[in-house]
Steps between C-alpha positions, in 0.01 A plus 500: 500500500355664823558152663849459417570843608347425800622188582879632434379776779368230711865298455788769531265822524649720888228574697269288719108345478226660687211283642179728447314154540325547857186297533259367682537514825846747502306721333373655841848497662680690158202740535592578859840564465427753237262657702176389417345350854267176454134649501572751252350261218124327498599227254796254363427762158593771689804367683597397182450853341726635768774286429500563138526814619852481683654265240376739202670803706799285518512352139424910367724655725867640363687286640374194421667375166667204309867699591466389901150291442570218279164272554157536767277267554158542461181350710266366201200785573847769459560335173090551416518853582657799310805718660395812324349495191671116429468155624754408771722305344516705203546831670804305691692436188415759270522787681713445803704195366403264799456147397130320622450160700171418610469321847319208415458265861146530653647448894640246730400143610546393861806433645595106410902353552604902599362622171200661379447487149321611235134541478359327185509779230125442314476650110921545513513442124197747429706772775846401266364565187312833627884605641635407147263720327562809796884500377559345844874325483530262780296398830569430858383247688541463912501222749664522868747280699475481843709247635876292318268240450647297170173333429313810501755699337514291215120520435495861516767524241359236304187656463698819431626353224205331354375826443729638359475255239152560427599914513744458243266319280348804424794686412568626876835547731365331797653683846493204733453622867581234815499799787697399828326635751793727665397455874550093479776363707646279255497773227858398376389118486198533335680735220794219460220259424316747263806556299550149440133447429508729246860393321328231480191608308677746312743187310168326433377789263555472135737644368448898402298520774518772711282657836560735782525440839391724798670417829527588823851737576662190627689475865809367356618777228542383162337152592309544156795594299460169263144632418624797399758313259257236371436525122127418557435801738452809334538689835479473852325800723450491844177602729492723839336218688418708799803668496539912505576662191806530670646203605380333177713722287780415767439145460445525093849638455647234683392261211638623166284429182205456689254839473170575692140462456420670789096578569476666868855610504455714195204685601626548854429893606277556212195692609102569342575838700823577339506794219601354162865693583526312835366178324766471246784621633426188805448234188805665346727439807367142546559388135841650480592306850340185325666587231842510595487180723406314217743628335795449736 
């Protein structure tokens, strides 16, 4: 039942989807903007401590529920660790009403065709079947485009896709992730190719299929408007990419039906200094501005 519920969330639920899935090396930039200057850890453990620090804060404050907060996604030590006195993904959907993913990609290769794709994921079916048993819905999986280079953009969604398939072996809504880099000068080009690469993917799946897609907020508004539409895409949410919380909610409203899954823009002005007051009532005003331009 808890599935169904959340995967009707997931399909027509308002709200938005917050990346809490920092890794690696991010980690050290999302501490710094909260406040927490590299040097003030000794080990990866302790980074890592930290940063379960801000995304517990964030998952236990007030304002973060299932009525503006439809779905986060979790870095796999998050969903290992307890928010309180539950596991992650548990405390997520039973007592704010926040459905789990589970970022699942280990990194990026080198760049090869204006593309860097995904690392190879070692023990993936061992890391599925440990989400399964978490209560964690769906994953997300990232590679980056570069450059509107056809060849490469096709094996980056290609790969995408072949993922996916092995994600939703297990039960899992897959959210497919081919980031645009924002700063790239053919930007527009390289999105009219990815759209077509992934119609193209998307007819090949069996029927009752169904995934997620995160995309870059694209340069020409509504450009992924037949995503949005397409019976084998459960939903389509958008990522910040660089931009400020800002202009991404300027550029999210521009594109109806698409909502965010925004990771830097969400935590922007959040503060290890701030009082729990000041801390919530900043998260507060950044998911209701989320909020409403996913709405719009």
């Amino acid at each position: 039942m808890a599935r169904q519920d959340q995967a009707r969330q997931m399909r027509s639920g308002k709200g938005f989807i917050a990346a809490l899935d920092q890794s690696g090396g991010s980690t050290p930039k999302a501490l710094r903007l909260y406040g927490i200057a590299e040097g003030s850890w000794a080990s990866d453990e302790e980074m890592y401590a930290l940063i379960h620090q801000m995304r517990s804060r964030i998952a236990t404050s007030p304002a973060f529920t299932g009525d503006r907060v439809i779905g986060a996604i979790l870095f796999e030590r998050t969903m290992d660790a307890m928010i309180g006195d539950k596991p992650a993904a548990q405390f997520l959907w039973e007592n704010r009403g926040v459905v789990p993913f589970l970022k699942i990609d280990k990194g990026l290769e080198g760049d090869t065709d204006g593309v860097k794709l995904m690392k190879p994921i070692g023990g993936l079916d061992a890391l599925l079947e440990r989400a399964v048993k978490a209560g964690i819905f769906g994953t997300k999986e990232r590679s980056v485009i570069d450059a509107a280079n056809p060849k490469g953009i096709a094996a980056c969604v290609a790969q995408q896709f072949d993922l996916a398939r092995q994600v939703m072996a297990h039960g899992l809504m897959p959210i497919i992730e081919p980031e645009v880099t924002i700063s790239i000068p053919d930007k527009a080009e390289a999105e009219d190719i990815l759209l077509a690469e992934i119609l193209k993917q998307l007819d090949a799946l069996p029927e009752g299929a169904e995934v997620m897609l995160k995309l870059t907020l694209p340069t020409k508004p509504g450009l992924y408007a037949p995503l949005v539409a397409h019976p084998k895409v459960m939903r389509v949410v958008a990522l910040s990419g660089g931009y400020s919380r800002d202009e991404a909610n300027a550029h999210l409203a521009k594109n109806p039906g698409v909502i965010a899954s925004f990771s830097r823009a969400l935590t922007e002005g959040l503060s290890a200094q701030q009082s729990d007051a000041e801390f919530n009532a900043t998260l507060d005003r950044a998911i209701q501005s989320i909020y409403d331009a996913s709405i719009t």
